[in-house]
C-alpha positions in Angstrom: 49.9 90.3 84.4 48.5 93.8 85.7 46.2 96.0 83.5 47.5 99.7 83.5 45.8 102.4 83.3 48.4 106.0 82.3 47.3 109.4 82.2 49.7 111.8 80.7 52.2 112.3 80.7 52.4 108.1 81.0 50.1 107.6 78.1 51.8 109.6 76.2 55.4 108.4 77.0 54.3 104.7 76.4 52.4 105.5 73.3 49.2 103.6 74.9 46.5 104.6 77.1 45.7 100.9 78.7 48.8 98.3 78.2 49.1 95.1 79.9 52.6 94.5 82.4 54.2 92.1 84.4 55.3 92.0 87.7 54.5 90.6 91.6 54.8 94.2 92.8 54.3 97.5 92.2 57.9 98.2 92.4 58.5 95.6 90.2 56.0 97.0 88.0 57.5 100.8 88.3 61.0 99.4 86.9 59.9 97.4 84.0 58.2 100.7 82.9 60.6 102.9 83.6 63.2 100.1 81.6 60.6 99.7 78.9 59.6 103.4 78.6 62.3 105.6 79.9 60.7 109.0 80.3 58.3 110.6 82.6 58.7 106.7 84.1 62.0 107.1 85.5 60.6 109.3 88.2 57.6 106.5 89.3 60.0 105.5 92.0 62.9 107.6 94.0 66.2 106.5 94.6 65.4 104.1 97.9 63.1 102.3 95.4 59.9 103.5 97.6 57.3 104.8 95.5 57.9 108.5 94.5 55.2 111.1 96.4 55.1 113.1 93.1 52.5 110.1 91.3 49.2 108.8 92.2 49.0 104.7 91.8 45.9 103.1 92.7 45.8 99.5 92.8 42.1 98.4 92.3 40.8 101.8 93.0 42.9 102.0 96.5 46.2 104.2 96.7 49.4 102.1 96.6 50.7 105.2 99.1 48.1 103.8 101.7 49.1 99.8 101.0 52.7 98.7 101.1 53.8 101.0 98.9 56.3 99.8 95.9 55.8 96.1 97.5 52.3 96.6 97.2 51.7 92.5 95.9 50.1 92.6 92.1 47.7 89.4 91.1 47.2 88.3 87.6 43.8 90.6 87.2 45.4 93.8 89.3 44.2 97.1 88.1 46.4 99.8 87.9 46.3 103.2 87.3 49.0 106.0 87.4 48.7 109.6 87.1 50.9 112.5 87.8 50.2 113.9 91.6 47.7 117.0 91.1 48.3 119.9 93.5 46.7 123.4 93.5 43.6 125.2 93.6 
């Protein structure tokens, strides 16, 4: 079971800043949210099931983007975090 971190609009979508969520991958991961939460969590991953460019999910403080992705592998004391992606300047 993964520890997961949200930032809004996450926390607030799931009601819960920190909650605790099954699942071998991050992809795996991504739909039970997005099944669980509906919301801002429908858009974690894109229609190919890849992990969408438009959020940030580290996996113990590394970028799932720079891993494997949504089949990034999960262990039973994974952190994760997920925030929106934050552009500008």
């Amino acid at each position: 079971m993964a520890n997961v971190r949200l930032i809004a609009p996450f926390a607030a979508a799931a009601g819960a800043r920190e909650i605790s969520i099954d699942g071998q991958t991050i992809g795996e991961l991504c739909r039970t949210l997005a099944e669980r939460y509906g919301g801002s969590f429908l858009r974690l991953l894109d229609r190919e099931g890849k992990l969408s460019k438009d959020v940030v999910v580290l996996v113990n403080r590394q970028n799932a983007h720079t891993l494997s992705g949504a089949q990034t592998r999960l262990g039973s004391d994974t952190e994760v975090l997920i925030m929106p992606l934050m552009s500008g300047g």
